[in-house]
C-alpha positions as CSV (number, residue, x, y, z in Angstrom):
1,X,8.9,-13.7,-2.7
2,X,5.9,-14.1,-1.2
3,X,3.3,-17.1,-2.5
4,X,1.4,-16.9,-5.7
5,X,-1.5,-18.3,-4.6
6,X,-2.0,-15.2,-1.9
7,X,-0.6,-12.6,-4.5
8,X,-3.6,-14.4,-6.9
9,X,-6.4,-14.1,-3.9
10,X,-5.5,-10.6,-3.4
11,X,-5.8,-9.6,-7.4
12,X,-9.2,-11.5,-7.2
13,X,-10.0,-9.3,-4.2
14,X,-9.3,-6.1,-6.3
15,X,-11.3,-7.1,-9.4
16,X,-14.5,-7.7,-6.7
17,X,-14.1,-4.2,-5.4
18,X,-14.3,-3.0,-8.4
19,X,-17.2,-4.6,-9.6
20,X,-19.2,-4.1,-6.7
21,X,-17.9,-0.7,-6.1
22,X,-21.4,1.0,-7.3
23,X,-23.9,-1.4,-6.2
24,X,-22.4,-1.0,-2.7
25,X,-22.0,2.2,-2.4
26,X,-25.7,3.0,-3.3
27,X,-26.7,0.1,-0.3
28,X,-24.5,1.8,2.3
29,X,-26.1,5.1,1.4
30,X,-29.7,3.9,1.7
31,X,-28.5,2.2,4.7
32,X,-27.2,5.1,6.7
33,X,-30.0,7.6,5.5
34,X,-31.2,8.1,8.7
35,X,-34.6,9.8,6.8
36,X,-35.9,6.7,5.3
37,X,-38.1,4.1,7.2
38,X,-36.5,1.5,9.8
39,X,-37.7,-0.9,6.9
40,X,-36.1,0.1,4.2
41,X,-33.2,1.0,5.6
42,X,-33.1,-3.0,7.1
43,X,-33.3,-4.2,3.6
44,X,-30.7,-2.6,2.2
45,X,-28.2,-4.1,4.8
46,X,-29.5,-7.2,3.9
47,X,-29.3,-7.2,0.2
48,X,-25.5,-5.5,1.1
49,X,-24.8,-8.6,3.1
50,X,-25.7,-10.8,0.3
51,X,-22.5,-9.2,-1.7
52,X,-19.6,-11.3,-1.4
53,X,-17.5,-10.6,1.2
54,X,-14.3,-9.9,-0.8
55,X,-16.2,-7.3,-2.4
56,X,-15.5,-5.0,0.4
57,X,-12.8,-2.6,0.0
58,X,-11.5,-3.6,3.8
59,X,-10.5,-7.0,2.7
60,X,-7.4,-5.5,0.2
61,X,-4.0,-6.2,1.7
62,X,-1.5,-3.8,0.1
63,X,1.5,-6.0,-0.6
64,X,4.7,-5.0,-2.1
65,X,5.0,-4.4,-5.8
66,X,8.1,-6.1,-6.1
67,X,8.2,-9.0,-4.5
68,X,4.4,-9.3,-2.8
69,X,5.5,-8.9,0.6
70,X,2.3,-7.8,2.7
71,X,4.2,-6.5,5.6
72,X,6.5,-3.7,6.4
73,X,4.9,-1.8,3.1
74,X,5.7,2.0,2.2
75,X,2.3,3.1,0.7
76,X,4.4,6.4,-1.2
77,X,6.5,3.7,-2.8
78,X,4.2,0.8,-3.0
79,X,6.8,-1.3,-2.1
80,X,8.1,-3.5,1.3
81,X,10.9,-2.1,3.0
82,X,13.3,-4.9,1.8
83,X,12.9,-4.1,-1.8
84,X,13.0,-0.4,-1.0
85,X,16.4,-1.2,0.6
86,X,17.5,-3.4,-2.2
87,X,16.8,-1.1,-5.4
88,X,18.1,1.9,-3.2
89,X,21.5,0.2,-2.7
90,X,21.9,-0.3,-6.5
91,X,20.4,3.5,-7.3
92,X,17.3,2.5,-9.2
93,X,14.9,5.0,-7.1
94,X,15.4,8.4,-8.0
95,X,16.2,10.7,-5.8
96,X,16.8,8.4,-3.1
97,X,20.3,8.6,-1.3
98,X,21.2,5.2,0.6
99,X,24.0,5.9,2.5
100,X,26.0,2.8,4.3
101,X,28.3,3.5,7.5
């Protein structure tokens, strides 16, 4: 299991992204429109750099479902290898043989 307190950070990090979600995407857009001024495009990436930084979508770690894990993680699953292995041994996934040799 991995600590709370990172599972917690992460969560935080989620509810950030989606608050910001609109107001960045509108600053990256004026940002990389190539037709606008030199100006206005530099004042856009400075209001964008005044976001908080865990507003960005980059600083999400996918961690397991199951037990928080944030390595060795199946995105199709949304869960870490070990827990894969786990409930697969005791035939909770469907459709999921585990086979043991």
């Amino acid at each position: 299991m991995a600590k709370k307190s990172s599972i917690e950070k992460n969560k935080r990090r989620i509810k950030l992204v989606k608050q910001y979600a609109g107001r960045r995407s509108r600053l990256k857009a004026i940002a990389n429109n190539e037709s606008l001024n030199v100006e206005e495009r530099f004042a856009a990436r400075l209001k964008l750099s005044e976001l908080p930084r865990n507003s960005a979508a980059v600083r999400i770690r996918n961690r397991c479902e199951v037990s928080g894990r944030p390595r060795a993680f199946t995105r199709k699953m949304k869960m870490s290898r070990i827990a894969l292995r786990e409930l697969g041994s005791r035939g909770l996934i469907p459709g999921l043989v585990k086979s043991s040799w």
